[in-house]
C-alpha positions as CSV (number, residue, x, y, z in Angstrom):
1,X,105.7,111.3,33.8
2,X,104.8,112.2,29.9
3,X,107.5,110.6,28.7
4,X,107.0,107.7,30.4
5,X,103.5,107.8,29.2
6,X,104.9,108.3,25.3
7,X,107.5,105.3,26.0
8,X,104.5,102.7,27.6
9,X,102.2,103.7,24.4
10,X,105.0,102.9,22.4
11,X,105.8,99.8,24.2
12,X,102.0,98.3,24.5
13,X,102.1,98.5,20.5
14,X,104.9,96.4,19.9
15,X,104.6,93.6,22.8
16,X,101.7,91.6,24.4
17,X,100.4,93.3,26.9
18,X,99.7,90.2,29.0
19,X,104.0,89.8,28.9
20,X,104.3,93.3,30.6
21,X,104.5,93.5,34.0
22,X,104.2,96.3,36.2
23,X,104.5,96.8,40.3
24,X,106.6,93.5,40.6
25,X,109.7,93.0,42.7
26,X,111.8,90.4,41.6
27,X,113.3,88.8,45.2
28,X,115.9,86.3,43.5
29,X,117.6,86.5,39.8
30,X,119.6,83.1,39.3
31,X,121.4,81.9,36.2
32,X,120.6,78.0,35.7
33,X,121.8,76.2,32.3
34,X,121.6,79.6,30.2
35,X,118.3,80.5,31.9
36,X,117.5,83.2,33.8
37,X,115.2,82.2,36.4
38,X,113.5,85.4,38.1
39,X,111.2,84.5,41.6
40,X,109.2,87.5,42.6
41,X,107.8,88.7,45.9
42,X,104.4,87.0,45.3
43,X,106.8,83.8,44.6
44,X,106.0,83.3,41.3
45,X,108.7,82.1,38.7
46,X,109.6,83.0,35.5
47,X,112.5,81.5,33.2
48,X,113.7,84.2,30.2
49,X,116.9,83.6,28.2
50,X,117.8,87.5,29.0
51,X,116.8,89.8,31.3
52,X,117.3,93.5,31.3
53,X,116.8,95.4,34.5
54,X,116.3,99.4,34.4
55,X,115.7,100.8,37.8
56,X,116.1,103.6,39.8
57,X,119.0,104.4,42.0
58,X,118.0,102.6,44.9
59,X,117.3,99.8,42.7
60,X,116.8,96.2,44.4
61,X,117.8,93.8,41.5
62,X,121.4,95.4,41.2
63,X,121.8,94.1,44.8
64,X,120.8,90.6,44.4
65,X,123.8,90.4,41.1
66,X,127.4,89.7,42.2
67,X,128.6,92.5,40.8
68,X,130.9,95.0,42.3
69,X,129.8,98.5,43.6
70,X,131.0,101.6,44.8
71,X,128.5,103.6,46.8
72,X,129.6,107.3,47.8
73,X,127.4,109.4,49.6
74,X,127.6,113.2,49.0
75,X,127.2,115.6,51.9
76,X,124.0,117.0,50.0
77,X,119.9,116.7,49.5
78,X,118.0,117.6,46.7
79,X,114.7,118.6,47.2
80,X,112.3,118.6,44.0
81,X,108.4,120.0,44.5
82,X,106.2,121.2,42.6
83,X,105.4,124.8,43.0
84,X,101.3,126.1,43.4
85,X,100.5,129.2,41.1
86,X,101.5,130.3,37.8
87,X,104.8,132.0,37.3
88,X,105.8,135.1,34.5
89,X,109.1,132.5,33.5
90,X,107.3,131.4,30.4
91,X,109.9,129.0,29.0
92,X,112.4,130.3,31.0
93,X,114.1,129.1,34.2
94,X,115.5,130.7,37.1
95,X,119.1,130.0,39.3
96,X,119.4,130.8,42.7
97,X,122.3,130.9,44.7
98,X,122.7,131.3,48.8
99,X,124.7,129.8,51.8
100,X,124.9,126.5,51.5
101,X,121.8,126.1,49.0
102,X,121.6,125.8,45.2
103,X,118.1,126.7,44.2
104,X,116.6,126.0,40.5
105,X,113.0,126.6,39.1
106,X,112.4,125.1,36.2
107,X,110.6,126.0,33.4
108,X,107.0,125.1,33.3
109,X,105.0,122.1,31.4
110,X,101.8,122.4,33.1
111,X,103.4,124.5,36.1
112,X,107.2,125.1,37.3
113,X,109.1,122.7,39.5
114,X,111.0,123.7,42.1
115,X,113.8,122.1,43.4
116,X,117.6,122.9,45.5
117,X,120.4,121.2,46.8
118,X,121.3,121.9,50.5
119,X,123.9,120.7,53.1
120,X,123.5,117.8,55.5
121,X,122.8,119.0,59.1
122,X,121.4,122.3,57.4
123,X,117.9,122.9,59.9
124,X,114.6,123.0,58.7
125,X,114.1,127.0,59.0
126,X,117.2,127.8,56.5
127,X,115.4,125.4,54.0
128,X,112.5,127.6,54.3
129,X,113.8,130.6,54.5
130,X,115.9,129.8,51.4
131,X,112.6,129.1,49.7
132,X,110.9,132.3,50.9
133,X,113.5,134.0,49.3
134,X,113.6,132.4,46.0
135,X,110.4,132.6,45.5
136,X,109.8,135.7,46.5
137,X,112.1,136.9,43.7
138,X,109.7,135.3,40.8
139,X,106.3,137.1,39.7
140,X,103.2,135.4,39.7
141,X,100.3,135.7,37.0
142,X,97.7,137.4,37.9
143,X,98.5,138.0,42.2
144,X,97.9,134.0,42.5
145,X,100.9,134.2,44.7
146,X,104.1,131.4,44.4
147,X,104.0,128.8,47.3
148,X,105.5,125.1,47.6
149,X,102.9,122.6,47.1
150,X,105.1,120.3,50.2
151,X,102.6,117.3,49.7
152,X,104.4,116.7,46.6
153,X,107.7,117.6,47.5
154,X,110.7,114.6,47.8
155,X,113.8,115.0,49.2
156,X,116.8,112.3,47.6
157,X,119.5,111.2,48.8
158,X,122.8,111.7,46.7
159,X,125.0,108.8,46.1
160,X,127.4,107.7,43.4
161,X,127.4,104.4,42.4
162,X,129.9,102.9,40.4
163,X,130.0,99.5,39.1
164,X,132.7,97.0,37.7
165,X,130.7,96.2,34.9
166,X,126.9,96.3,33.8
167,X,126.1,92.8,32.8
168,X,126.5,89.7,34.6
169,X,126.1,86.0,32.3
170,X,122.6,86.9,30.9
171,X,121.4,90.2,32.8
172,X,121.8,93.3,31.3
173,X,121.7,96.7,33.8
174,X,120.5,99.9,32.2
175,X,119.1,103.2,33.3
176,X,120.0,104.1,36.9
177,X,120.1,100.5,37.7
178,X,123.8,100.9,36.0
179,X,124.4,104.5,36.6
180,X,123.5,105.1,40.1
181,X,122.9,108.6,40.3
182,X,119.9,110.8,41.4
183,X,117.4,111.1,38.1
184,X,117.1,114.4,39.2
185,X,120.7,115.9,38.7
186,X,120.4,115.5,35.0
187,X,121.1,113.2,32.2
188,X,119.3,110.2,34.3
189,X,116.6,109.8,31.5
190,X,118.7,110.7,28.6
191,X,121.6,108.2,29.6
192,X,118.6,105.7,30.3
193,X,117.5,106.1,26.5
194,X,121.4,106.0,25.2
195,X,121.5,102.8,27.2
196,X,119.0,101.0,25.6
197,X,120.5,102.2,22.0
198,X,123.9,101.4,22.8
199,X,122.4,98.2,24.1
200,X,120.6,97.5,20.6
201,X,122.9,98.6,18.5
202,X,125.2,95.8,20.1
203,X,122.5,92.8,19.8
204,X,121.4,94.1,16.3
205,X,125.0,94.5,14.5
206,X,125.4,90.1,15.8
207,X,126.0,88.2,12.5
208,X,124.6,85.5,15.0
209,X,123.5,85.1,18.5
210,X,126.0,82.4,20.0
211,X,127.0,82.7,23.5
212,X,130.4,83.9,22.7
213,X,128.7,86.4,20.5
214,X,126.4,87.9,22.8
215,X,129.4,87.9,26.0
216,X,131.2,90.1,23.3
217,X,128.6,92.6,22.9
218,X,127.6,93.2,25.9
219,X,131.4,93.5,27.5
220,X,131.7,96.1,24.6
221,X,128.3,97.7,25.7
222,X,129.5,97.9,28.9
223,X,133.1,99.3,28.8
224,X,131.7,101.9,26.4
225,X,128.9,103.0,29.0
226,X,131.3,102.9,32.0
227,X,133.8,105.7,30.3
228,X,130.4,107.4,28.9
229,X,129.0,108.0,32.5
230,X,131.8,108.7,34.6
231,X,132.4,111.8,31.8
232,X,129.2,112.9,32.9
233,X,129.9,112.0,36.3
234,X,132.9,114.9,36.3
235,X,130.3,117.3,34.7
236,X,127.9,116.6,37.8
237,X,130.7,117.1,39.9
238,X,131.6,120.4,38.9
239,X,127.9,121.7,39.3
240,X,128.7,120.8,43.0
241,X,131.2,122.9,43.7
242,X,128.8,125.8,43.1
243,X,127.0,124.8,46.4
244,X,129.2,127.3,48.6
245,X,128.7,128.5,52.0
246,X,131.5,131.9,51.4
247,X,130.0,134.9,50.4
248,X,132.7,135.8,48.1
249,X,132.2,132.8,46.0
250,X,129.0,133.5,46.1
251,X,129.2,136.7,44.3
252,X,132.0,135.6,42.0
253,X,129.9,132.8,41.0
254,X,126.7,134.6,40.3
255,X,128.5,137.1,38.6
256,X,130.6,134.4,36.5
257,X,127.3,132.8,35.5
258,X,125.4,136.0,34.5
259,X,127.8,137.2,31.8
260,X,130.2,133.9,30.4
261,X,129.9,130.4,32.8
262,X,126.5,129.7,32.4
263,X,126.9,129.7,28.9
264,X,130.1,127.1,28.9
265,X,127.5,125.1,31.2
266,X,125.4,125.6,28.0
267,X,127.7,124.0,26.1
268,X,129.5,121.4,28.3
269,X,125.9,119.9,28.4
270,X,124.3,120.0,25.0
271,X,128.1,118.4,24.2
272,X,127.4,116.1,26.7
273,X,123.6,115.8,25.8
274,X,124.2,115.3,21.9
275,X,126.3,112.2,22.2
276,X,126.4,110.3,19.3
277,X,126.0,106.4,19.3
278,X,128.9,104.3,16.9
C-alpha cells in the first residue's frame, strides 16, 4: 500500500488528473482502424491509440484479448494477515516449517505480517494449530501478546499462468496481468516495475513511431519478459518443494536452511532481484 501511494503521487504530477481513472472495469477492448476502443461497465467509451493493462492475477481484461493462456492450479493456499501486537523481530523475519505448512512472518513496517502456504483439503483446526504454534515461538513487546488479526486475513488461490505473448495489435499486458502469479509469492511488484522499464526502454529507443516500429518493440518486449519470468517462475517453484508433509525432510530442510540453503536462497534472489534492463 505505500508504494502504491509513492507511485499515484508520482503519477498525479506528471498526468491530468481528470485522465486517470480509478475503480473502472473495462467490459469490452476492441481494435477498430488502429484504435483501441475500450467500453466499460457503466457503458461508457473511450478510443486511445494504446492501451496498457496492469492487473492482478485474476485480472478481467487478459480474458477479453485473444491471447493464449495456460492456467495451472497448484495444490496450495496462501494465507497473508496481518498480525495484532508488536513483535521483538525488529527488522528481522522469521521461517517456520511443519506438516504440510510453510509459515513466514515478515518483518515489520508498522506491524509484522503473517502469512503460510498450506495443502488443499488441509482442515481448518491444522491451520490454526499451525498458527498457534508459530506464534507462540515469537516474543511480544511488552506481554501485548501475538494473535491474528482474521478480519484482515486473505487466502489466494495459486495458479500459473502462462501466456503466448504479452501484447496483442495495440494492447500492452504488464504487471500480473502478463505474469499471472500470486503478488504474494515474491517478485509480483518488482517484475511489475521491470515491466514498465522494459516497456519504456522499447518505445523510447524508436527512431520513429510507425506501426512496423512499434510491432517490433513490443514483440521484443515481450519475448524478453516471457524468458525473464518463467526464470523466476523455476525459482518459485523450488520454494514449493519445501512445503513437505515427511518429518525427515522436515528436519533436513530446517537444518539445511539454518547453516548454508537459506543463504543460496539469499543469493538466487537478490540475482534474480538485481536484474539489469539492456
Amino acid at each position: 500500500q505505500h508504494l502504491m501511494e509513492i507511485l499515484e503521487k508520482i503519477l498525479f504530477k506528471t498526468q491530468n488528473s481528470s485522465n486517470i481513472f480509478f475503480k473502472k472495469t473495462i467490459q469490452e477492448i476492441r481494435n477498430i482502424n488502429d484504435q483501441v476502443t475500450v467500453t466499460f461497465r457503466d457503458t461508457t467509451q473511450k478510443k486511445y491509440d494504446f492501451v496498457i493493462v496492469s492487473e492482478g492475477i485474476s485480472s478481467t481484461t487478459r480474458k477479453l484479448l485473444p491471447i493464449k493462456q495456460k492456467v495451472i492450479t497448484m495444490p496450495f493456499y496462501l494465507m497473508y494477515a496481518w498480525i495484532k501486537g508488536r513483535s521483538n523481530l525488529t527488522k528481522k523475519g522469521a521461517l517456520f516449517f511443519a506438516e504440510g505448512h510453510l509459515g513466514v512472518i515478515h518483518p515489520p513496517n508498522f506491524k509484522n505480517l503473517f502469512g503460510f502456504y498450506f495443502k488443499k483439503g488441509m482442515s481448518l483446526d491444522q491451520q490454526k494449530k499451525f498458527m498457534f504454534k508459530a506464534l507462540n515461538k515469537i516474543d511480544s513487546v511488552n506481554n501485548e501478546g501475538i494473535k491474528i488479526n482474521f478480519e484482515t486475513s486473505k487466502v489466494f488461490n495459486l495458479d500459473e499462468v502462462y501466456l503466448e505473448t504479452y501484447f496483442f495489435n495495440h494492447v500492452v499486458l504488464l504487471g500480473d496481468a502478463a505474469h499471472g502469479r500470486s503478488p504474494t509469492l515474491g517478485f509480483g511488484t518488482s517484475l511489475a516495475v521491470e515491466d514498465a522499464l522494459m516497456l519504456c526502454n522499447k518505445i523510447n529507443s524508436l527512431q520513429n513511431y510507425s506501426e512496423h516500429e512499434i510491432d517490433k518493440a513490443l514483440n521484443d518486449f515481450s519475448t524478453a519478459r516471457i524468458e525473464r519470468v518463467k526464470q523466476v517462475y523455476k525459482f518459485q517453484s523450488f520454494i514449493h518443494r519445501l512445503i513437505s508433509e515427511n518429518p525427515v525432510k522436515l528436519k533436513i530442510l530446517s537444518f539445511g536452511l539454518k547453516f548454508f540453503l537459506g543463504k543460496i536462497i539469499e543469493k538466487k534472489i537478490k540475482k534474480l532481484a538485481s536484474y539489469k534492463i539492456v
